[in-house]
C-alpha positions as CSV (number, residue, x, y, z in Angstrom):
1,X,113.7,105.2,98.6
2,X,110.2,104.8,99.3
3,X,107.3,102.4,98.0
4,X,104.0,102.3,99.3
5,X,103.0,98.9,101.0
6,X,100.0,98.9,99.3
7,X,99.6,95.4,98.4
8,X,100.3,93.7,102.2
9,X,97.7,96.6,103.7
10,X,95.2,95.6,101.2
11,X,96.0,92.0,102.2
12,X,96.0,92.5,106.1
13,X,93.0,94.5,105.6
14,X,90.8,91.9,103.8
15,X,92.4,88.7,105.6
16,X,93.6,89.5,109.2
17,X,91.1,92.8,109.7
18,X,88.3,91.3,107.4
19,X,87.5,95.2,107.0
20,X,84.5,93.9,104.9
21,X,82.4,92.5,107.9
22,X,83.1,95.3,109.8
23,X,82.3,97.9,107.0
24,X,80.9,96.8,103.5
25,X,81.4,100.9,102.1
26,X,84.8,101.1,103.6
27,X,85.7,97.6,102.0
28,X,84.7,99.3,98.7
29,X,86.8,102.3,99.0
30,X,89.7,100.5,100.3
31,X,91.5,100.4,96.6
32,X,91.3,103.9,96.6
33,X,91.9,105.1,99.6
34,X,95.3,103.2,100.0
35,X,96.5,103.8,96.0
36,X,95.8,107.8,96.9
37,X,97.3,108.0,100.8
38,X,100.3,106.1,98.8
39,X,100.7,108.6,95.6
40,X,100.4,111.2,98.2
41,X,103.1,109.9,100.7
42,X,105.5,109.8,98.2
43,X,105.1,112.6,96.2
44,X,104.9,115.0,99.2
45,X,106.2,113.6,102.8
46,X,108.9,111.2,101.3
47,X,111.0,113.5,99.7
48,X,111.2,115.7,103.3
49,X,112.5,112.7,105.2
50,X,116.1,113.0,105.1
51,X,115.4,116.7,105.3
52,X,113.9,116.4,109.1
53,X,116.7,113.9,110.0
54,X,119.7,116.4,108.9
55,X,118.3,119.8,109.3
56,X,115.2,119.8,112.1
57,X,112.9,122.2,113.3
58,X,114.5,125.0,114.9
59,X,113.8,126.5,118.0
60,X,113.9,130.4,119.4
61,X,111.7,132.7,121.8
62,X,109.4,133.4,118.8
63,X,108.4,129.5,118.8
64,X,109.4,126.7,116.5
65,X,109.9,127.0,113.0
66,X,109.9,123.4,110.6
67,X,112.6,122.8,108.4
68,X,111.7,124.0,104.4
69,X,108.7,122.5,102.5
70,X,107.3,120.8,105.4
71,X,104.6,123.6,106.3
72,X,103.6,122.9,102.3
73,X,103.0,119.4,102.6
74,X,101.4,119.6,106.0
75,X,98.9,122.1,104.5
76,X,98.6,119.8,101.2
77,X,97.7,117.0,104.1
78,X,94.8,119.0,105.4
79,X,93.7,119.7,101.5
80,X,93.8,116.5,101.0
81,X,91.5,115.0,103.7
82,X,93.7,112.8,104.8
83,X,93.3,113.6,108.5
84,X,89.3,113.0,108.2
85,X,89.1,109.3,108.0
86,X,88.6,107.9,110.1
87,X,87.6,111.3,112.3
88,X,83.6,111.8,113.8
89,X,81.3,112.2,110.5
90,X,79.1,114.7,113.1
91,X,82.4,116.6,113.3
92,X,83.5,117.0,109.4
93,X,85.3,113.9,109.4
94,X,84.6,110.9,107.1
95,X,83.9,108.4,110.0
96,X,85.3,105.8,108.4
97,X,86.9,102.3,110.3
98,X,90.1,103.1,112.3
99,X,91.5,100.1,111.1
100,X,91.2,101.8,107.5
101,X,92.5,104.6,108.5
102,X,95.6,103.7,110.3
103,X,96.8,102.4,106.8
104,X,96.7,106.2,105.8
105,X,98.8,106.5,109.2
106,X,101.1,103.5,108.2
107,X,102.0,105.2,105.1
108,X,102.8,108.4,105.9
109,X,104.9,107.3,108.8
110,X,106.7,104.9,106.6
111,X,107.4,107.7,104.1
112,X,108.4,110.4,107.0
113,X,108.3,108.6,110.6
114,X,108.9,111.7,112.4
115,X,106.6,114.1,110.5
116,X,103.8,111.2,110.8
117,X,104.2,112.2,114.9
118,X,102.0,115.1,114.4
119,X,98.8,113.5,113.1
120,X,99.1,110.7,114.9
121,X,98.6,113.1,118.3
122,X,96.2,114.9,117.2
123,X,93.9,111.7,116.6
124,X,94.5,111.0,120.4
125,X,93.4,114.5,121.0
126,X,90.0,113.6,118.9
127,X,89.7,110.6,121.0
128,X,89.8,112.3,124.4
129,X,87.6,115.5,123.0
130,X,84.9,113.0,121.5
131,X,84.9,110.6,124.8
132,X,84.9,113.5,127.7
133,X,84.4,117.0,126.4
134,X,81.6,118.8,126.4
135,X,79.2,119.5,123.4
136,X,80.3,123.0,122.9
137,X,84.1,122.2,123.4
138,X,83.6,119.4,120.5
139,X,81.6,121.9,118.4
140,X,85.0,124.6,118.8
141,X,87.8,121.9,118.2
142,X,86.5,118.6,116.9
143,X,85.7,120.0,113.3
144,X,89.6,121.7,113.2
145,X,91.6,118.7,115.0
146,X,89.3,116.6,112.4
147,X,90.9,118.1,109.0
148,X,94.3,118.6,110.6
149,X,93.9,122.2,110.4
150,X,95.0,122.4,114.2
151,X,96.6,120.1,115.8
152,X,97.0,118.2,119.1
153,X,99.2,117.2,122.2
154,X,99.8,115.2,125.1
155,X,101.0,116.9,128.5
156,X,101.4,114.3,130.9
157,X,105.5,114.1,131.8
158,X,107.0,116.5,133.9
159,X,110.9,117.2,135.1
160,X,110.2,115.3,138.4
161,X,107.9,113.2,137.8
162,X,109.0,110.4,134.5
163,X,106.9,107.6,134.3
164,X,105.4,108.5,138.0
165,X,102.2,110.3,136.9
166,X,100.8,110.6,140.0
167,X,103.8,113.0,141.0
168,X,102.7,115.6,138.4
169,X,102.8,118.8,140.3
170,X,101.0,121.2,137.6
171,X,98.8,124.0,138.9
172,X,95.2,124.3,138.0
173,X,93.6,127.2,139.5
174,X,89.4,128.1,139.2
175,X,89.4,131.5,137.9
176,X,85.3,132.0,138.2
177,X,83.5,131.5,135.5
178,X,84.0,128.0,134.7
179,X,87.4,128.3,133.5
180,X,91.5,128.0,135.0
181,X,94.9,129.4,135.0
182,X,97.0,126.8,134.2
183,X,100.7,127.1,135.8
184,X,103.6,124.2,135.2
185,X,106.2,122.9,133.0
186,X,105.9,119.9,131.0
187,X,108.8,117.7,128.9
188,X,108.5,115.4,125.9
189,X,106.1,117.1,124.0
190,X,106.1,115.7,120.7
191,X,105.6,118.6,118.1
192,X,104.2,120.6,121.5
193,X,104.9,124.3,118.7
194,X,105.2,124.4,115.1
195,X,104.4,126.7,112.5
196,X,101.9,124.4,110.4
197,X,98.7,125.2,112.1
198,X,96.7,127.9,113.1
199,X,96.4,126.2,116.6
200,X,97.4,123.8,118.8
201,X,95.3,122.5,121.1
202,X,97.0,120.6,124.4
203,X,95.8,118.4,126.5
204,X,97.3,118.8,129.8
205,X,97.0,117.1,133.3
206,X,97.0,119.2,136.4
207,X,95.7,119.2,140.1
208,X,93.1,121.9,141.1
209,X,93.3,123.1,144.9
210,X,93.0,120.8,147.4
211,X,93.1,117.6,144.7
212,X,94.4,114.2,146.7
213,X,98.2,113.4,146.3
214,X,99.0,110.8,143.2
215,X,96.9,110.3,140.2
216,X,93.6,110.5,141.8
217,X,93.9,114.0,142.5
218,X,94.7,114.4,138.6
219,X,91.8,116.3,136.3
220,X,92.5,117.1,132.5
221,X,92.2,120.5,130.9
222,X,91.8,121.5,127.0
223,X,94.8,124.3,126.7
224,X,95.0,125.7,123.5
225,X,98.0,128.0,122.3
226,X,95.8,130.7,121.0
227,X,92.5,131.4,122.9
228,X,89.4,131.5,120.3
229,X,87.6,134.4,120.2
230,X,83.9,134.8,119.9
231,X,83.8,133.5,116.1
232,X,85.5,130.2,117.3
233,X,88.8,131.6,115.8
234,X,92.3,132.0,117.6
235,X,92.4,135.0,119.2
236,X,94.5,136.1,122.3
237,X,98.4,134.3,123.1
238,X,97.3,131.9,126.1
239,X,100.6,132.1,127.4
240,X,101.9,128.4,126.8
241,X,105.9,129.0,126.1
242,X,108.1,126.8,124.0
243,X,111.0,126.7,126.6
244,X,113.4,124.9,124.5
245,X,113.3,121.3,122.1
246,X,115.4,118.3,123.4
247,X,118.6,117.0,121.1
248,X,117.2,113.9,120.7
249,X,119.3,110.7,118.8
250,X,116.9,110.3,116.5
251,X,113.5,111.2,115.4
252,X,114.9,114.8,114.3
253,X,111.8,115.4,111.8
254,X,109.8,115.8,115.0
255,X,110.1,118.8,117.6
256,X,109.7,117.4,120.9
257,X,109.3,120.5,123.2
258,X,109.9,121.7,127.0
259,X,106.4,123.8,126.9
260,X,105.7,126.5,130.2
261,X,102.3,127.3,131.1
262,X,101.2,130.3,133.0
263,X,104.8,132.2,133.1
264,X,102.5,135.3,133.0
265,X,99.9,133.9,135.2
266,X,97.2,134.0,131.6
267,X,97.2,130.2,130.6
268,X,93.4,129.3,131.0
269,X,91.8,126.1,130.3
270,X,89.1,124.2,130.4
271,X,88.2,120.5,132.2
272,X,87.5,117.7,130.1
273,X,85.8,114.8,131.6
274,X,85.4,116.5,134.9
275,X,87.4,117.3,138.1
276,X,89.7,114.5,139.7
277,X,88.5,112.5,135.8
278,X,92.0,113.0,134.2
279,X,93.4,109.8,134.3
280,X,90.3,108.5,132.8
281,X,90.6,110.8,130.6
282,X,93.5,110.8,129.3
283,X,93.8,107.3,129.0
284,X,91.2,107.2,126.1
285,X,93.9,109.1,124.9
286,X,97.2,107.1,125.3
287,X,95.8,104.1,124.5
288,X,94.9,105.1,121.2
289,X,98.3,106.5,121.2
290,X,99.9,103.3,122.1
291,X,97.9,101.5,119.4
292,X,99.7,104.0,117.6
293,X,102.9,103.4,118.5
294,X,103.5,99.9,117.9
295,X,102.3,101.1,114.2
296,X,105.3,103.2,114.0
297,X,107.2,99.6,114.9
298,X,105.6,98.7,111.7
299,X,106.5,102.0,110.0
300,X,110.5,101.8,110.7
301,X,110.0,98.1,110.1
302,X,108.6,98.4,106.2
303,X,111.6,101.4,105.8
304,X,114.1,99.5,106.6
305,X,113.6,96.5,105.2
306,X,112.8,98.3,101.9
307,X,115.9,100.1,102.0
308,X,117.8,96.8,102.8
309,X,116.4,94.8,100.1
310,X,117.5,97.4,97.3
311,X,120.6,97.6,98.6
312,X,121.2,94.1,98.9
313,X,120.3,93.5,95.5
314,X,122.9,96.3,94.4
315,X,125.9,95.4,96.3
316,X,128.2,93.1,94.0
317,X,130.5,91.3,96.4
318,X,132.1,87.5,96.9
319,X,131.2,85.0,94.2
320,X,128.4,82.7,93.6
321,X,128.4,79.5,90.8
322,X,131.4,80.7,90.0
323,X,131.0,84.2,89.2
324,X,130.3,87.5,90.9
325,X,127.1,88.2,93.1
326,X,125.1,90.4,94.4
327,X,124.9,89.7,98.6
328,X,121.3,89.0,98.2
329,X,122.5,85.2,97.0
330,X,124.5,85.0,100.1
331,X,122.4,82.7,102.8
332,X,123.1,84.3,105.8
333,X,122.0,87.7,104.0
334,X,118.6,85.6,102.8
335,X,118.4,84.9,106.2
336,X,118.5,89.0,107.6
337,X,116.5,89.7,104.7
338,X,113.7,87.2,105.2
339,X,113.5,87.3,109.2
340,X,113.1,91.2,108.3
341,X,109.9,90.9,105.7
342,X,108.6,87.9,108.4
343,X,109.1,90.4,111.3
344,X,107.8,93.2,109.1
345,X,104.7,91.6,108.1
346,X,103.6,90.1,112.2
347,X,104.2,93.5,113.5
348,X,101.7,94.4,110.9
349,X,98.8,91.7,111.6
350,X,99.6,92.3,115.2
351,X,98.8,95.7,115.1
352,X,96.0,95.7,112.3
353,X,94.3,92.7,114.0
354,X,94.2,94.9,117.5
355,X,92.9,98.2,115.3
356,X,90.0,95.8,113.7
357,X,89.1,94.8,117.1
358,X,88.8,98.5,118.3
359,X,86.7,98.8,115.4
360,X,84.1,95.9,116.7
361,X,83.6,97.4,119.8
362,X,83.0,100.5,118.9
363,X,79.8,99.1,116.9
364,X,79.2,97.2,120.5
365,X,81.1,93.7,120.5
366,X,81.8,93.8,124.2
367,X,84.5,90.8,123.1
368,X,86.2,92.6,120.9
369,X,86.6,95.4,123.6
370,X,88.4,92.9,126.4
371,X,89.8,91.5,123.6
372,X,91.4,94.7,122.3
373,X,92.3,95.7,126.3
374,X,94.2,92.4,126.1
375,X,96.2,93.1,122.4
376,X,97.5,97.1,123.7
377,X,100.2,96.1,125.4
378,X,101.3,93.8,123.0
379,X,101.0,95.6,119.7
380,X,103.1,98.6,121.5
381,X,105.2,96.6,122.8
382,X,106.4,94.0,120.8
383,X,105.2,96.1,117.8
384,X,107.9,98.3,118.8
385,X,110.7,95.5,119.8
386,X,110.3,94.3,116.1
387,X,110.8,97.9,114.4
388,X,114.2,98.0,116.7
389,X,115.4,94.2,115.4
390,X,114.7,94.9,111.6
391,X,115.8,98.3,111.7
392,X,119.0,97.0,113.6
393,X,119.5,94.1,110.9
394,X,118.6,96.7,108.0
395,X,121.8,98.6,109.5
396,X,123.4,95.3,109.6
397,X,122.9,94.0,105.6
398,X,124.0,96.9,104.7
399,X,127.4,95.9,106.9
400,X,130.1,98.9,107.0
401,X,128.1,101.4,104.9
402,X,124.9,100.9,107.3
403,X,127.2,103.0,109.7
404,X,127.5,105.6,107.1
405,X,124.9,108.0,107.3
406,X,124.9,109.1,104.1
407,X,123.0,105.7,103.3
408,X,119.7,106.5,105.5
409,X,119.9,102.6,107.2
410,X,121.8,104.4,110.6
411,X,118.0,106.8,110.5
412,X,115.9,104.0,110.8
413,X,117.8,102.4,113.8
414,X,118.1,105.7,115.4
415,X,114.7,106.9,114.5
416,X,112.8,103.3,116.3
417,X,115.1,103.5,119.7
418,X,112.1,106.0,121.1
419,X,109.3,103.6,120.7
420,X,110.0,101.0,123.1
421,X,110.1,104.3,125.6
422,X,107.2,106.6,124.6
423,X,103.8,106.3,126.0
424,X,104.5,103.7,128.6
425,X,107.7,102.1,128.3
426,X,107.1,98.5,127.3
427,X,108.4,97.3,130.3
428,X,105.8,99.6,131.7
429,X,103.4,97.4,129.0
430,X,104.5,94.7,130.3
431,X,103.6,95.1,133.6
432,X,99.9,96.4,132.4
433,X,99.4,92.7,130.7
434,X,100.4,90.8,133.7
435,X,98.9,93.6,136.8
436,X,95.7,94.2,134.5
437,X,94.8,92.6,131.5
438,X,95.8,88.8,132.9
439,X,93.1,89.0,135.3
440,X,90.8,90.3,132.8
441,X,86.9,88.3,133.2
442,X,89.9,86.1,135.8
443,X,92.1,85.0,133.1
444,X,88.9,84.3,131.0
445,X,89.7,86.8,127.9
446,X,93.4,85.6,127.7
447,X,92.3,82.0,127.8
448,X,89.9,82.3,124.8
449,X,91.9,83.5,122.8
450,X,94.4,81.2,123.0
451,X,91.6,78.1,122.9
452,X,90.3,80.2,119.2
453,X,94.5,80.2,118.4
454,X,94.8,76.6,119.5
455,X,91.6,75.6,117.6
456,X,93.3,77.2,114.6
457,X,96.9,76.6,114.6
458,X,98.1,73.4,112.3
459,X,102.0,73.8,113.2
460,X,103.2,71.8,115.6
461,X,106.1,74.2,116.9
462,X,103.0,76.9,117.3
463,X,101.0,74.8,119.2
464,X,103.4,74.4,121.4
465,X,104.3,77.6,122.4
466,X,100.2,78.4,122.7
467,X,99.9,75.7,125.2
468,X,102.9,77.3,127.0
469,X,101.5,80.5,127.3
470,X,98.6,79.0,128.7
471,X,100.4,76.9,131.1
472,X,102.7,80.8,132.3
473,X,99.6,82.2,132.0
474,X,97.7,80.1,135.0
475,X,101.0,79.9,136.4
476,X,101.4,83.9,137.2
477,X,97.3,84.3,137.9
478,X,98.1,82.8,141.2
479,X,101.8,84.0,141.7
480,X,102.9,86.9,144.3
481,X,102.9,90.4,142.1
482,X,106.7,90.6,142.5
483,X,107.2,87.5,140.5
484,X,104.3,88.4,138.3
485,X,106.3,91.3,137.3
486,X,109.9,89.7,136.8
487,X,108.0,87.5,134.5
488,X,105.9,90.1,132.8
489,X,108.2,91.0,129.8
490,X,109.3,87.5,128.6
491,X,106.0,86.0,128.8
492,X,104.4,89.7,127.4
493,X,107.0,88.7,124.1
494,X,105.7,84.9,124.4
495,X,102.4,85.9,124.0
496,X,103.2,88.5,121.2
497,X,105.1,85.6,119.2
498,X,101.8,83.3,119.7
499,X,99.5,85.8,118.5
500,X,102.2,86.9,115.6
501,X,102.4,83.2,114.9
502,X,98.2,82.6,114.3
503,X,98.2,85.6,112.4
504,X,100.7,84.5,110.1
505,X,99.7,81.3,109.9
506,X,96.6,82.3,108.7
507,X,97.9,84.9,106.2
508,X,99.4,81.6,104.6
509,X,96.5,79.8,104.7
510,X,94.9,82.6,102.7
511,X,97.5,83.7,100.1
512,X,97.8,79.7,99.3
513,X,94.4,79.4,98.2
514,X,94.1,83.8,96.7
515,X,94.8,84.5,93.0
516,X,96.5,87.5,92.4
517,X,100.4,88.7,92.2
518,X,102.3,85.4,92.1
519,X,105.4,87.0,93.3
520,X,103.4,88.5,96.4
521,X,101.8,85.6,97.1
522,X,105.4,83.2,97.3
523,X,106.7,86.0,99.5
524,X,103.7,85.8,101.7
525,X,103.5,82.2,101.9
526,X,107.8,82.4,102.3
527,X,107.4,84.8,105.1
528,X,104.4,83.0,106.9
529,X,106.7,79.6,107.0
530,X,109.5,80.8,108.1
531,X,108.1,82.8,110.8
532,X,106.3,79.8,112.1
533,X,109.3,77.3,111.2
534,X,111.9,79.9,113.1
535,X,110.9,82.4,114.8
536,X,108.2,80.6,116.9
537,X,110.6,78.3,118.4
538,X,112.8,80.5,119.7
539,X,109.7,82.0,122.0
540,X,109.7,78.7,123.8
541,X,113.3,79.3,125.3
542,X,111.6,82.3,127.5
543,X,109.4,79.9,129.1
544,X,111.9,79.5,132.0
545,X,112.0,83.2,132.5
546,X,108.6,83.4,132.6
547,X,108.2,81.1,135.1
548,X,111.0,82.1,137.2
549,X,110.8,83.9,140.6
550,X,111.5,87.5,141.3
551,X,113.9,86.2,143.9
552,X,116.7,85.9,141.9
553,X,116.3,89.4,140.9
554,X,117.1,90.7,144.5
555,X,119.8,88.8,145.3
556,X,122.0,91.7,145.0
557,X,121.5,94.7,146.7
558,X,121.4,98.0,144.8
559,X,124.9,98.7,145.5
560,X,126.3,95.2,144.2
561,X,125.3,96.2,140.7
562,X,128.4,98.8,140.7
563,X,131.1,96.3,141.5
């Protein structure tokens, strides 16, 4: 059960994005770039989804091996283009707007979330390759990781280390002539061995001799799984080992592996972005990667509530006027069903809005750059929070059959629970927006954009909450950091809701006065009200958590919490 959301990208695109000012050719091929990314989502990555969830990859010493047909429709991606975009144009890619291209992204994670992981790495990988490598390691990898033909990964977490990066213990070792023997074990790496490519090419953070403790001492080396030989080809086993995948609860589609390098003491890699440069380094990477992420929100967002709807509108029970009705006339089922498509639909502007900003700073809007700094943490975060509450209620219309697995709504829920946790947990985003981005230009990028929401916004409930944040946010710039950081996740979602809030606003504004699908525009203008009429308002009750102390946090001791 699967339908393209053709009609709200094309909308967020031209509305929210305003993909035409950035990008007059890519305006012009948007049509049919979305109408072909969505025939080809359905006809080849939809029909695998329930597949990954019930019968994943498979692990043994030889490597990992993908359930049936998906090896087909990964190579029928590569045929296809897809994966060339919004890649470098120098380096066989199309070089097209990102925020065009992560509505190829958005549909083939909405027709197969955890198969959409392995594209969605590998455009991190371009990122960090095209940012910090060298000219002759973007002449070997760009033009492959640009078609999809290889693919990439992120090695960051270790077994000891979780969230603490700077505890990464990873070996690099200089072996002469430029080049190092990798030796360490890394966890969580999403689709880290597959048999859909000829390559894969990892990215991998490690400390050379004598490197400082924490993540200063951190450098960044290009590991592939087959060395290339002299035609730029794989060659020679490099001696990265699939140690085992995790059983995960959800997300089943993707193989997220325990990888060893150096077991043999013949891993070699290369730097990227110099020694002691990792973290810079692979930052360009994760946040692209986080951008990412809080499109998946959006991915299991637009799933579920499709799959609720229908459902909804099948299911004959209790009686309405007098005779029997499907539980779509019931109101409190109007009301899951709505807050889902309103939730759905912010996520989306959220995360578009913060892609077309990337996209105006790479032509040079220095604005657009703090601006987009500023939006990170909130489209992962709350991007993802939103795919966990629709994906929870799409379990919920569904009531006891949602339970059932046999109806796909349990897939969704269990499928989004990662998101909030990957790449920076969002309490971990949280923290960035209140430790980094607050004190961006000293408060001075926060504060416009709230003045250009404020100078916008016509609803008196959305008002509101914008002067609230602006009252938390001067509140915290001259707080202690401890209380700064109990604060940081209500007043991250505060700010999310605000910015959800103008988006939607405006996408009311705009389908009021469009022509075009009447039924799509009602629903827009439907969703727009009742996001600003009900869902804005309840934002306001976390101003008094946002402007609490951390005291109140510590008046236990650790050991309290287990009476």
């Amino acid at each position: 059960m699967f339908t393209p959301a053709t009609a709200e990208q094309r909308f967020v695109l031209e509305s929210i994005v305003r993909l035409a000012e950035i990008s007059p050719e890519a305006a012009e091929m948007t049509d049919a770039v979305l109408d072909g990314a969505g025939q080809f989502a359905a006809g080849e990555w939809a029909p695998l989804d329930r597949l990954g969830d019930t019968d994943g990859p498979k692990w043994s010493e030889q490597g990992v091996t993908m359930p049936a047909g998906f090896a087909e429709a990964y190579k029928a991606y590569v045929e296809g283009g897809w994966g060339t975009i919004g890649s470098p144009a120098e380096f066989g890619g199309q070089g097209l707007p990102v925020s065009l291209s992560i509505a190829v992204l958005e549909t083939l994670g909405t027709a197969n979330m955890g198969f959409a992981l392995a594209p969605i790495l590998t455009v991190g990988a371009i990122e960090a390759l095209a940012h910090h490598g060298t000219p002759e390691q973007q002449a070997l990898y760009l033009p492959k990781l640009a078609t999809g033909e290889w693919t990439g990964t992120m090695n960051l977490t270790e077994p000891q280390a979780g969230s603490d990066v700077g505890a990464l213990k990873s070996k690099a070792e200089p072996v002469g002539d430029g080049t190092y023997r990798i030796k360490g074990t890394k966890i969580f790496i999403s689709f880290g061995d597959h048999d859909m490519a000829d390559n894969i090419v990892h990215l991998v953070l490690a400390r050379t001799p004598d490197a400082p403790a924490g993540t200063k001492g951190l450098s960044l080396f290009l590991v592939p799984k087959y060395r290339l030989d002299a035609e730029g080809n794989p060659g020679a086993f490099n001696d990265v080992r699939v140690v085992s995948i995790e059983h995960k609860m959800g997300l089943h589609a993707s193989p997220t592996c325990v990888l060893s390098f150096g077991d043999h003491d013949d891993c070699i890699g290369e730097l990227i972005g110099g020694e002691m440069g990792g973290i810079r380094a692979m930052f360009t990477m994760m946040n692209n990667a986080r951008l990412n992420v809080g499109l998946q929100g959006v991915q299991v967002a637009e799933r579920a509530t499709q799959r609720a709807v229908a459902y909804a509108r099948e299911r004959v029970q209790g009686v309405r006027a007098g005779a029997p009705a499907a539980i779509v006339e019931h109101p409190d089922v109007r009301r899951m069903l709505l807050r889902m498509k309103a939730q759905t639909q912010a996520a989306r502007a959220l995360v578009y809005y913060a892609f077309g900003q990337l996209d105006r700073a790479r032509a040079g809007d220095t604005a657009a750059q703090a601006r987009v700094e500023l939006l990170t943490p909130l489209a992962k975060a709350h991007g993802t929070d939103l795919g966990n509450e629709v994906a929870s209620l799409g379990v919920q219309v569904h009531g006891g059959m949602g339970y059932i697995e046999e109806t796909g709504a349990a897939q969704h829920f269990r499928d989004a629970r990662i998101t909030p946790i990957y790449e920076g947990t969002n309490g971990i985003q949280a923290m960035d927006l209140v430790g980094r981005k607050l004190g961006m230009d000293n408060g001075g990028t926060l504060f416009g954009l709230l003045a250009e929401m404020r100078g916008d916004a016509e609803h008196g409930e959305l008002i509101r909450l914008i002067d609230a944040c602006d009252e938390v946010g001067r509140h915290l710039l001259s707080s202690e950091a401890d209380d700064r950081l109990a604060a940081s996740y209500p007043f991250l979602t505060m700010l999310s809701v605000a910015v959800c809030g103008w988006l939607m606003e405006e996408s009311g504004r705009v389908a009021a006065r469009s022509e075009g699908d009447p039924a799509f525009r009602k629903m827009k203008a439907a969703a727009a009200r009742f996001y600003v009429e009900q869902i804005v308002p309840e934002a306001m009750g976390l101003k008094a958590a946002a402007m609490a102390k951390a005291e109140m946090l510590y008046a236990l001791d650790a050991e309290a919490f287990a009476a």
